[in-house]
N, C-alpha and C positions, 0 to 999 in steps of 0.2 A: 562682536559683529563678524561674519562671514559671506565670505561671497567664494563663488566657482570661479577660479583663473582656469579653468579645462578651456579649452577653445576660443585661444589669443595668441598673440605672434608666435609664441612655442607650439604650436599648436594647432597652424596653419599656415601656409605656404601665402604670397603674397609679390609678385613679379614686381611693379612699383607702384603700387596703389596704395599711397597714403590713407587717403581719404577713407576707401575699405577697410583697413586694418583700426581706425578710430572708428566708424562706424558699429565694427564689432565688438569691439572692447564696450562701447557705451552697451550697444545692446544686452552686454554679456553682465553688466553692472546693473541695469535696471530690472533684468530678469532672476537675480539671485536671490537666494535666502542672506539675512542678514541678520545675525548675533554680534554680541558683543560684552566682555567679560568686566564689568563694572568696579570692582574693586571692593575695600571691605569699606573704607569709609567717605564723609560725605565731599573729602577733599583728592578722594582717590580719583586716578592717571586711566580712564576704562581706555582698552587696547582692543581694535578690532583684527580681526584674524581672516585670512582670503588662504584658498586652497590655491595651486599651481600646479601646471602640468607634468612638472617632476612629482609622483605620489609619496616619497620620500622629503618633502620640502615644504614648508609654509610660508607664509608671509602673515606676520605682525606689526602694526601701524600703534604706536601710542598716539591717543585723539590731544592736538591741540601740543605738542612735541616732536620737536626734530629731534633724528637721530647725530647723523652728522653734519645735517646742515646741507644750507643748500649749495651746489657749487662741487663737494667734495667726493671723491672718487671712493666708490665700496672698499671696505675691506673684509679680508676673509680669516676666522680664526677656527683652528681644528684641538687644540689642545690647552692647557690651563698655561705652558711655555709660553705659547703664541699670543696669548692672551693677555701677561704681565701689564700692559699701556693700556689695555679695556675693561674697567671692574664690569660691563654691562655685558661684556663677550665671556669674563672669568663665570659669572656668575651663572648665566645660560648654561654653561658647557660644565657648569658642576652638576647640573641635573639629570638624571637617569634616562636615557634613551639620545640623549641631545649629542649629535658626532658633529656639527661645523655649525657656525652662527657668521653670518655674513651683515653687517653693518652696511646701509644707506643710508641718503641724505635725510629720508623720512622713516623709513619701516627697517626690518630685520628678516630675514631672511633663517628658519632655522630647519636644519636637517637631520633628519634622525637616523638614528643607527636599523641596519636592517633588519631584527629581531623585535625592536617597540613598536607599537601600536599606538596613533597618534592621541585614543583615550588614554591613554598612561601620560603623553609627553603635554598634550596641548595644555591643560587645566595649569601644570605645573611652571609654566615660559608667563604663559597670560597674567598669574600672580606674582611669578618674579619682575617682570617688565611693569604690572604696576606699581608695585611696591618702591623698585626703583625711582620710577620720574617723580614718581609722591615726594619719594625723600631729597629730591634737586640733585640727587649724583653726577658725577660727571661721567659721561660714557665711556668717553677715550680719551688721552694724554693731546694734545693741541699738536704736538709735534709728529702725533702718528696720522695725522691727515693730512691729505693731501688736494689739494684743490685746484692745484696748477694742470691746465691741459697740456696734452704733449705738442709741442711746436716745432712746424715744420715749414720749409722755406713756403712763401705765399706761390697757388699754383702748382707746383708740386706733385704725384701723384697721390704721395702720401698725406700732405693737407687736405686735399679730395677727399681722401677716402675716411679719412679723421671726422670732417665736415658733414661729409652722408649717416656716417656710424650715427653721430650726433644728433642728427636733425631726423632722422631718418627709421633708425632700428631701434636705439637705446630706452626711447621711453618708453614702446611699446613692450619691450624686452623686461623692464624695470617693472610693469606694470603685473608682469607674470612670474615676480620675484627674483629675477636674473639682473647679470650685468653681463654687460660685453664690450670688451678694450680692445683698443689694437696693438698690437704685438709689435708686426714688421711685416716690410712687402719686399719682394724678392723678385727686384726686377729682371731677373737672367729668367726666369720662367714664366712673371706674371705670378706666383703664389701671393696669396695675405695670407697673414696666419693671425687668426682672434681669439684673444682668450677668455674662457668663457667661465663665467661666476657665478655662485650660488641657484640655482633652482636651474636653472641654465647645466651646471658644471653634473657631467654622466645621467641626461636626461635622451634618451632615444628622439624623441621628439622634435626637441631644440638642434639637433645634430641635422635630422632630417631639414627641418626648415632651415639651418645654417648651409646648408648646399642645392634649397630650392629658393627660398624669398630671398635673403643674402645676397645668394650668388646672380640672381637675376635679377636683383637691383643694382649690384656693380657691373653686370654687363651693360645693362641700360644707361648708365650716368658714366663709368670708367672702362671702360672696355678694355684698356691694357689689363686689368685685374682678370686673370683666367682659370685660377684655382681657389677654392678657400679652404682653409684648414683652421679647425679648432681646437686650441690649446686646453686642458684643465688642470691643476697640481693634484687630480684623484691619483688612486693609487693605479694602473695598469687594468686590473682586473677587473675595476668599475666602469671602463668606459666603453660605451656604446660603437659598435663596427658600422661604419655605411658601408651600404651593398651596391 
């Protein structure tokens, strides 16, 4: 199954209008095309597949399976090294075109290398990821998740700012195959600095809106917060210049 993530919080700016940014998402879900790749047999795991506004990036949902569960904080693999604690991230990233696989609580998040073409990469994730849940694998090692939020004194600015992320940007964010943590805030200037994952991590888009809807919904709720900066582990050369 498919749907278009083009034109959702990566995607559009949004001051603090919850309300709008859910608004648009729904509308953007009932008005898509929707496929979905079934499996070979009558016990197979069908995974549906949503575009995102990084064109480089998908998002993959096995129907009726959590990835990592709910509660637990993404993680990011780029290599079969990084990989060693995830047969379901080794396995992704053994496939031709596939450069990073990013694990949520529900979908996967996978990015491909600048030279494939997502007819080469898609057919071949959608078989592997069902193949997988069919077989009851374990995704990841128990001890490589993490599910504990970061805790900060109650009040706080940094609890604030944890609390908004949360309630605030993260699902909408998630829902356009990204993750976005907080880093640290630097109170001598007022900077945050957020790091930004999977569909999110060297998207032009996400950059732009992390310094239009972001940044103007912590002016509006924290006002000490005066700069936002966006962290990724790309390499230098991938990542996107605000102007």
């Amino acid at each position: 199954r498919e749907s278009s993530g083009r034109g959702g919080w990566c995607g559009r700016s949004s001051p603090h209008g919850l309300g709008a940014m859910a608004s648009l998402h729904l509308a953007r879900q009932l008005a898509a095309p929707r496929f979905r790749f079934l499996g070979r047999g009558l016990a197979a795991v069908a995974v549906t597949r949503e575009t995102t506004p990084n064109p480089k990036a998908m998002k993959f949902l096995p129907e009726g399976r959590d990835v990592l569960g709910a509660g637990a904080r993404s993680i990011v693999y780029r290599d079969a090294l990084e990989a060693q604690a995830s047969p379901l991230a080794a396995r992704l990233l053994a496939l031709d075109g596939v450069s990073e696989v990013m694990l949520s609580p529900v979908h996967v998040t996978v990015t491909k290398s600048t030279l494939a073409t997502w007819e080469e990469v898609q057919g071949p994730v959608e078989a592997a990821m069902s193949d997988f849940f069919e077989r009851g694998l374990s995704v990841v090692e128990e001890a490589e998740v993490d599910r504990a939020m970061p805790t900060f004194e109650e009040g706080s600015i940094e609890a604030q700012i944890v609390e908004l992320l949360e309630e605030r940007v993260k699902p909408f964010v998630e829902q356009d195959g990204g993750d976005i943590e907080f880093d640290r805030f630097d109170h001598a200037d007022g900077s945050l600095y957020l790091r930004m994952k999977g569909s999110c991590a060297g998207c032009a888009m996400s950059h732009a809106t992390l310094q239009e809807g972001v940044r103007n919904l912590m002016e509006h709720y924290i006002p000490e917060v005066k700069n936002i900066i966006g962290l990724t582990d790309l390499p230098e050369e991938d990542l996107p210049r605000a102007r």
